[in-house]
N, CA, C and O atoms as CSV, one atom per row, in Angstrom:
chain,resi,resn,atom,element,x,y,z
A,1,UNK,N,N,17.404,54.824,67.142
A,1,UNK,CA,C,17.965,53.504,66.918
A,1,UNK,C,C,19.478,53.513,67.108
A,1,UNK,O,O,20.185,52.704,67.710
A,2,UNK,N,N,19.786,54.565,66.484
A,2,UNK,CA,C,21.783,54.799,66.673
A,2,UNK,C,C,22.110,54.957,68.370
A,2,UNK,O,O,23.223,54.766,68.860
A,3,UNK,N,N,21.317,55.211,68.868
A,3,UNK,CA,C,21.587,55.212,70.373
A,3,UNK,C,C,21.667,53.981,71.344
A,3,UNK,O,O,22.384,53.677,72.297
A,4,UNK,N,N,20.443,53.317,70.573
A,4,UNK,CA,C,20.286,51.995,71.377
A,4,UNK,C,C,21.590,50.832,71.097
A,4,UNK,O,O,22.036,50.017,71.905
A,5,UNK,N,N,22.132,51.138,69.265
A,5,UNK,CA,C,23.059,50.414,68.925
A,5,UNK,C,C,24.614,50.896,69.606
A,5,UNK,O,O,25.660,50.246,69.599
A,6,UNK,N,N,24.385,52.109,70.118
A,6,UNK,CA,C,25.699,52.625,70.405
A,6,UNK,C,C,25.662,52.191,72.121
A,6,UNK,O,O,26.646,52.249,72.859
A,7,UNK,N,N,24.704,51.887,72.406
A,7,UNK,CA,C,24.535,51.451,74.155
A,7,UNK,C,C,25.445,49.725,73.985
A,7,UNK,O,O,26.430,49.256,74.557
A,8,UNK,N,N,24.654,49.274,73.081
A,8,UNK,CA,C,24.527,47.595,72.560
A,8,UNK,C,C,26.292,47.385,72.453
A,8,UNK,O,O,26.811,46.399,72.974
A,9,UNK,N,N,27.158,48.476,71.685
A,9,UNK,CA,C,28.392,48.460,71.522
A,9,UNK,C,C,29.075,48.785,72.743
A,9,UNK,O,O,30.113,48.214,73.077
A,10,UNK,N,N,28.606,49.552,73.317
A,10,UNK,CA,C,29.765,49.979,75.258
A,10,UNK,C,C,29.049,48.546,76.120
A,10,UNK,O,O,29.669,47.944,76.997
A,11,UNK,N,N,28.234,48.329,75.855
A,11,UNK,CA,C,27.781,47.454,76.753
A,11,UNK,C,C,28.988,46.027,76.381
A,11,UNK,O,O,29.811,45.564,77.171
A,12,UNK,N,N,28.757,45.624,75.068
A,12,UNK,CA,C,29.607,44.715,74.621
A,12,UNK,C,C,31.410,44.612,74.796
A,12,UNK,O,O,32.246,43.708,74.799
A,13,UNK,N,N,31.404,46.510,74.968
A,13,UNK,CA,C,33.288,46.564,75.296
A,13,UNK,C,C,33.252,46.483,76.776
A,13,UNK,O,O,34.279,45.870,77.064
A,14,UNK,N,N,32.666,46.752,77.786
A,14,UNK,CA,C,32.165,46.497,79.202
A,14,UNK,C,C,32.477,45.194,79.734
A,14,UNK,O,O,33.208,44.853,80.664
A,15,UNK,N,N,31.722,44.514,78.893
A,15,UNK,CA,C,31.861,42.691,78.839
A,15,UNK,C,C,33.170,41.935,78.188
A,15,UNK,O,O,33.651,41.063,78.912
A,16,UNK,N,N,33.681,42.109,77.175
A,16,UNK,CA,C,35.102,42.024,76.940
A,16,UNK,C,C,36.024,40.981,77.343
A,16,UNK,O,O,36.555,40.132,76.626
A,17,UNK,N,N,36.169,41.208,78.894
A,17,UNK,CA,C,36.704,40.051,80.108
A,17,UNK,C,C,35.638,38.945,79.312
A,17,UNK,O,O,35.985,38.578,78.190
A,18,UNK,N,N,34.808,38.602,79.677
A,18,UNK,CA,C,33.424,37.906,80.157
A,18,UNK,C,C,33.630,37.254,78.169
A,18,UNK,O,O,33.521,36.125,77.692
A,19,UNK,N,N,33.857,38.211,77.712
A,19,UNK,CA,C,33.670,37.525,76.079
A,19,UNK,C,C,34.817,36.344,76.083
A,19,UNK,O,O,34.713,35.118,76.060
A,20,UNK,N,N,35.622,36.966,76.111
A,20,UNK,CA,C,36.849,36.447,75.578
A,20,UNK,C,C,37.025,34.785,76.879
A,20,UNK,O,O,37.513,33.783,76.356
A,21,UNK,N,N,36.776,34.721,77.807
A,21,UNK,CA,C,36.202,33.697,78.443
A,21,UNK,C,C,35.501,32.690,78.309
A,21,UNK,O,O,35.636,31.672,78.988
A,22,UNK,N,N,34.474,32.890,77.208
A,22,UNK,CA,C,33.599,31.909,76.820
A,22,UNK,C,C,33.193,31.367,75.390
A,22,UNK,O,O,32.464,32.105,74.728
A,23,UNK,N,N,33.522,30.347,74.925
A,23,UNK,CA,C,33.685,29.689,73.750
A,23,UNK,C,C,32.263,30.332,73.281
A,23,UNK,O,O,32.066,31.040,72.293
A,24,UNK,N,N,31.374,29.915,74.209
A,24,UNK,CA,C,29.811,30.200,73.597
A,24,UNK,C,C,29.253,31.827,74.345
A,24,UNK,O,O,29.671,32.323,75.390
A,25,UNK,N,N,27.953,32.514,73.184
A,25,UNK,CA,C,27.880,33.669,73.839
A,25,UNK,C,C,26.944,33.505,74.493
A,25,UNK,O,O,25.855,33.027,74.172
A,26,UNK,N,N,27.537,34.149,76.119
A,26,UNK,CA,C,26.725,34.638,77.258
A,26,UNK,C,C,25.975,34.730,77.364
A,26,UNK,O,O,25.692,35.610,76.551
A,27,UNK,N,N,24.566,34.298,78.172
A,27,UNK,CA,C,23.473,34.970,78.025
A,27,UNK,C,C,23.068,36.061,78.019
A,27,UNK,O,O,22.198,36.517,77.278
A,28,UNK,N,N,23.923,36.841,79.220
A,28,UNK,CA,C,23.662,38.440,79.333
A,28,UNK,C,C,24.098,39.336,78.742
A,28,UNK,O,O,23.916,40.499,79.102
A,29,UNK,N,N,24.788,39.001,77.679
A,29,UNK,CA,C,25.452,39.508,76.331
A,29,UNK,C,C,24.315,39.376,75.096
A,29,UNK,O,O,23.989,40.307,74.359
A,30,UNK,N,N,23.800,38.037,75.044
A,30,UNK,CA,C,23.755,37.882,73.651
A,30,UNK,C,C,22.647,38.672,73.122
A,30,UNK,O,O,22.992,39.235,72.083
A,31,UNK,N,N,21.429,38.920,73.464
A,31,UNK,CA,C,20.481,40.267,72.972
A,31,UNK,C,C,21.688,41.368,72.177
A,31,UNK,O,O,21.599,41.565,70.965
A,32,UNK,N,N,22.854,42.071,73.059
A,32,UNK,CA,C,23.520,42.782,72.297
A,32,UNK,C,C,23.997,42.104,71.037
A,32,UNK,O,O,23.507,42.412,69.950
A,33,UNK,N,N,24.645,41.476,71.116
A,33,UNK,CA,C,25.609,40.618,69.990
A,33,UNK,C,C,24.228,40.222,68.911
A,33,UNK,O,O,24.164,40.406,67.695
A,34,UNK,N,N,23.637,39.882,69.436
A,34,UNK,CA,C,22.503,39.242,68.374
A,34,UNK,C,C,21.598,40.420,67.650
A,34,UNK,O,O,21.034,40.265,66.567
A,35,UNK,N,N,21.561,41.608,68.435
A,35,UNK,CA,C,20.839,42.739,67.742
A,35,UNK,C,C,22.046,43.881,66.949
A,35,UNK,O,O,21.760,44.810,66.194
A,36,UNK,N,N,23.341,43.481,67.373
A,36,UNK,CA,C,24.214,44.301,66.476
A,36,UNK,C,C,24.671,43.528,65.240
A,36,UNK,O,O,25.341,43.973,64.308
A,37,UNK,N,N,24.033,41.890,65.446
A,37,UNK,CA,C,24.213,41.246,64.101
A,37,UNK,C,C,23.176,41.308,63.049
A,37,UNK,O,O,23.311,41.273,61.826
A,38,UNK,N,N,22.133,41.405,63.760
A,38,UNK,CA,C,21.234,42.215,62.771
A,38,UNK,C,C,20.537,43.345,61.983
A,38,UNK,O,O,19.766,43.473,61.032
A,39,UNK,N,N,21.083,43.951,62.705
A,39,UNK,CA,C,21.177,45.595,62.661
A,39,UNK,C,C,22.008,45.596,61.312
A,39,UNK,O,O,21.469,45.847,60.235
A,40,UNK,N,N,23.773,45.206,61.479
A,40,UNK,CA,C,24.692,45.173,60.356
A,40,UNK,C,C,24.230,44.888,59.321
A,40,UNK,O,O,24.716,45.627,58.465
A,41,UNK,N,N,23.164,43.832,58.690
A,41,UNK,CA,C,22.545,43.575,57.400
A,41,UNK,C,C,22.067,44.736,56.940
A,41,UNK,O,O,22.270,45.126,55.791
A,42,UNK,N,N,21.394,45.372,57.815
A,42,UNK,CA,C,20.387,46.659,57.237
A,42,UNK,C,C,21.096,47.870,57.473
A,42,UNK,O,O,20.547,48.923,57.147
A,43,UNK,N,N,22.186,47.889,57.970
A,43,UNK,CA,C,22.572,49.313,57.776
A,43,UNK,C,C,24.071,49.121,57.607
A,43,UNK,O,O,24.985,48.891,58.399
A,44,UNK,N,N,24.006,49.276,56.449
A,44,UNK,CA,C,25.340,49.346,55.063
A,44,UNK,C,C,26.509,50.272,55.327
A,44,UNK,O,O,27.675,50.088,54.976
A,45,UNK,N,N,25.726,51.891,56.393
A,45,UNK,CA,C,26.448,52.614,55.951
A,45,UNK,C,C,27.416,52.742,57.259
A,45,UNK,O,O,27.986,53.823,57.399
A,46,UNK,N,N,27.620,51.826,58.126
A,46,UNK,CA,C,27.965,51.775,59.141
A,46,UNK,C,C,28.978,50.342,59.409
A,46,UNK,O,O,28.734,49.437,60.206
A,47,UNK,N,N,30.116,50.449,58.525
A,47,UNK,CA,C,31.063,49.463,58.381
A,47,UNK,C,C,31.687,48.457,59.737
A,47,UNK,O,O,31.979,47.261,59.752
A,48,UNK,N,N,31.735,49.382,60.694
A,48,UNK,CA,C,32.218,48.591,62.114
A,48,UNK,C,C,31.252,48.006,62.652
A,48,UNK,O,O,31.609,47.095,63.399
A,49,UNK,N,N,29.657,48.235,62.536
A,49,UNK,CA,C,29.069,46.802,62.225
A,49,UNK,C,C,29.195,46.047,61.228
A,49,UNK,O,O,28.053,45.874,60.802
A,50,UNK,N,N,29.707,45.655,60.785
A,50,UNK,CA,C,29.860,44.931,59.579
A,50,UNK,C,C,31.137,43.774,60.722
A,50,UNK,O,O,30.904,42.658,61.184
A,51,UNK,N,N,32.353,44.579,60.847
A,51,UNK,CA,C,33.254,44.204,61.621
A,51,UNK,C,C,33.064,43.545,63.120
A,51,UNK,O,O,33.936,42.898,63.699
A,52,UNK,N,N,31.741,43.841,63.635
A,52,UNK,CA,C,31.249,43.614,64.528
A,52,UNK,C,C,30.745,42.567,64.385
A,52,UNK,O,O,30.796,41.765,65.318
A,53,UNK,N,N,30.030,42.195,63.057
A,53,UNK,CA,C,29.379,40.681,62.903
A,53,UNK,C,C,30.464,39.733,61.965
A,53,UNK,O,O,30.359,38.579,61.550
A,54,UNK,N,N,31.255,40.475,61.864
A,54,UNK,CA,C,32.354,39.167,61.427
A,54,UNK,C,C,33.022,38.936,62.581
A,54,UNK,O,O,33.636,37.881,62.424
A,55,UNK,N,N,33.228,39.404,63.717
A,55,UNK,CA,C,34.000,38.609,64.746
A,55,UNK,C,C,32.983,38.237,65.464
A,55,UNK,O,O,33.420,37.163,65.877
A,56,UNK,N,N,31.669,38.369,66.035
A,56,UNK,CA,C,31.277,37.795,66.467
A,56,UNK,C,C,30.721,35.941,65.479
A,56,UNK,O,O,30.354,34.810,65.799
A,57,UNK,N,N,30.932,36.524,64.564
A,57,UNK,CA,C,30.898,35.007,63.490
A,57,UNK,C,C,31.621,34.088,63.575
A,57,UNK,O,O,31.268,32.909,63.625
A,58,UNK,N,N,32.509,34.422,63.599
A,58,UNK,CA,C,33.861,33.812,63.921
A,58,UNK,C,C,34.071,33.512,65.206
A,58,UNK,O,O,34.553,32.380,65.169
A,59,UNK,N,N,34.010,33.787,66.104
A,59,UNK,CA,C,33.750,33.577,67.224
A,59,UNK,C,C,32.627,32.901,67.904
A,59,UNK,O,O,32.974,32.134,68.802
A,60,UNK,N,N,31.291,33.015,67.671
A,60,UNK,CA,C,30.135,32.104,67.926
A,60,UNK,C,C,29.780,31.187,66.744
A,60,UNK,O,O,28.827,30.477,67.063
A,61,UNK,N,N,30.187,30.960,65.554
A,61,UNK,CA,C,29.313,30.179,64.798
A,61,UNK,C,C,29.025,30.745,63.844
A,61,UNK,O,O,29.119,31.954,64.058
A,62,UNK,N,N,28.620,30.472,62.582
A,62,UNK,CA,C,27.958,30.906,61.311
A,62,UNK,C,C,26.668,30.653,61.909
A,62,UNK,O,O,26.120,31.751,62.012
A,63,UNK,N,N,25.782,29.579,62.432
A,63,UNK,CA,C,24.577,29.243,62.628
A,63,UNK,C,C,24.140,30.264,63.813
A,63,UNK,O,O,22.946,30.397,64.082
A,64,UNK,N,N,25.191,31.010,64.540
A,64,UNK,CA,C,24.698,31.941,65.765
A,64,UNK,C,C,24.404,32.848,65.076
A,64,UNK,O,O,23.514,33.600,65.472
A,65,UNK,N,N,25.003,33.071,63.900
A,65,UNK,CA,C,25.050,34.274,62.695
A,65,UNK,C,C,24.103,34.271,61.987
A,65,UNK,O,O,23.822,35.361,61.488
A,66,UNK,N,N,23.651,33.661,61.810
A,66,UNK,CA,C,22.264,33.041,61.133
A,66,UNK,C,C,20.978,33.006,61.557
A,66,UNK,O,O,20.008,33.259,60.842
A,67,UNK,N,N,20.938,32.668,62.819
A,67,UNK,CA,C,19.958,32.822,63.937
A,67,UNK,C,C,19.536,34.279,64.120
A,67,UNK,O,O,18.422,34.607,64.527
A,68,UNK,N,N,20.572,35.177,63.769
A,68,UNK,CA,C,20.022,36.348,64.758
A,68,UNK,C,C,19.903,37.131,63.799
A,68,UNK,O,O,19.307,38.159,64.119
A,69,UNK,N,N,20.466,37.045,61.919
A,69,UNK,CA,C,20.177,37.769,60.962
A,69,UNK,C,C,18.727,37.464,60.007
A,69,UNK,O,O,18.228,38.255,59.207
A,70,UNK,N,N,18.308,36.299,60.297
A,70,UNK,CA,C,17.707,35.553,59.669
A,70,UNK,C,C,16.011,35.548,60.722
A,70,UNK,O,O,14.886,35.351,60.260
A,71,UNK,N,N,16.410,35.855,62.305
A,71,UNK,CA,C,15.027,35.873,62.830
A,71,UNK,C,C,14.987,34.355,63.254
A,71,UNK,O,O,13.850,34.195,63.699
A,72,UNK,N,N,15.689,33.135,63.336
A,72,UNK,CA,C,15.231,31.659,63.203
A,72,UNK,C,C,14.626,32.194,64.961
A,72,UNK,O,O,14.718,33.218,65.637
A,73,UNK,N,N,14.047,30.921,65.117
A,73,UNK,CA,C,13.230,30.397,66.379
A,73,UNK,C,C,14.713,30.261,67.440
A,73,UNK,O,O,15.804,29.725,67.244
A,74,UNK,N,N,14.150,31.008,68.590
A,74,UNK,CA,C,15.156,31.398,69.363
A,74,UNK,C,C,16.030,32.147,69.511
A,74,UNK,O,O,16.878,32.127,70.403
A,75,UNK,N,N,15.851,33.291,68.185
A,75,UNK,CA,C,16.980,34.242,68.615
A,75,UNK,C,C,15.923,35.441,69.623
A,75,UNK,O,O,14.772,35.782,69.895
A,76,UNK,N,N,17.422,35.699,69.874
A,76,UNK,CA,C,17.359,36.752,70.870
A,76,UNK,C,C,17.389,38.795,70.607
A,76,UNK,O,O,17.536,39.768,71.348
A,77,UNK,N,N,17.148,38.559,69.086
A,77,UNK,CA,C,17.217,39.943,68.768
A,77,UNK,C,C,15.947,40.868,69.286
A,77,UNK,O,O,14.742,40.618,69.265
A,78,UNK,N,N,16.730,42.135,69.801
A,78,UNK,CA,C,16.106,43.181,70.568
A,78,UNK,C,C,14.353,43.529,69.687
A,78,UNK,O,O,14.053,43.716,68.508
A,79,UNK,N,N,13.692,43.490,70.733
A,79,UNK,CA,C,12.106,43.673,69.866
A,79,UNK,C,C,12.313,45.066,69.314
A,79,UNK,O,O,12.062,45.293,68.130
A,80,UNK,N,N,12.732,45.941,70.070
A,80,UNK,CA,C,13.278,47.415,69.732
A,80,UNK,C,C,14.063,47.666,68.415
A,80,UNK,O,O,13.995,48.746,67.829
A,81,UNK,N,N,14.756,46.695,68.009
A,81,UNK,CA,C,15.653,46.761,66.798
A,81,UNK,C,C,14.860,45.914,65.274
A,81,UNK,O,O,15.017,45.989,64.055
A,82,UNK,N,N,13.774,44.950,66.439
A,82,UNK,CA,C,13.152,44.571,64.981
A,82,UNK,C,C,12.277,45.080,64.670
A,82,UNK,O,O,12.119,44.995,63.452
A,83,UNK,N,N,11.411,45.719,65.254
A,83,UNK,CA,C,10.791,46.746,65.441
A,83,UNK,C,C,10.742,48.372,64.242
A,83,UNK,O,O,10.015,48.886,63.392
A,84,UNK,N,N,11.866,48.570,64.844
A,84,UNK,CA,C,12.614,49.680,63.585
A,84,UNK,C,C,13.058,49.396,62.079
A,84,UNK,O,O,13.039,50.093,61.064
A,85,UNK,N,N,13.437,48.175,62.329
A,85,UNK,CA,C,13.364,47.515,60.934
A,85,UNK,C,C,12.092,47.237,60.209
A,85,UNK,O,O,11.978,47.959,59.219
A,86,UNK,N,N,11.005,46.334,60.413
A,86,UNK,CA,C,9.692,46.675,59.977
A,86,UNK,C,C,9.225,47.726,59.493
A,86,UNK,O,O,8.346,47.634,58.637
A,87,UNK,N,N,9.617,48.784,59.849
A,87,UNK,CA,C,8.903,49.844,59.434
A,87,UNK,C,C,9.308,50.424,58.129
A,87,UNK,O,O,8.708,51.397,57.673
């Protein structure tokens, strides 16, 4: 799981240009952004997610924040990450 989240994070500094460009998040971004915002709830011991979902909060929305911690209809979090969580 730490691998897939550590892909999810280079992938996201990769994109960067492309972030900072767009009021709303990307499509070809947001699986990352949306599975490193949910990830951060469940794993405590890993503070720069934490930091990771406060700027993307701030940056997309409380309700984008919400969507992707919460599971609502339409998010885009990685089946792979919810997956690992279930268990």
């Amino acid at each position: 799981m730490y691998d897939l989240l550590e892909n999810y994070c280079e992938f996201i500094m990769i994109n960067l240009p492309c972030i900072r460009k767009h009021k709303e998040c990307p499509d070809d971004i947001n699986e990352a952004v949306s599975s490193l915002i949910f990830a951060s709830a469940r794993l405590g011991d890993l503070p720069e997610l934490a930091a990771i979902r406060k700027f993307f909060s701030e940056r997309y929305g409380q309700r984008f924040e919400k969507s992707a911690l919460q599971l609502l209809p339409g998010n885009v979090v990685s089946y792979q990450v919810k997956a690992f969580f279930e268990t």
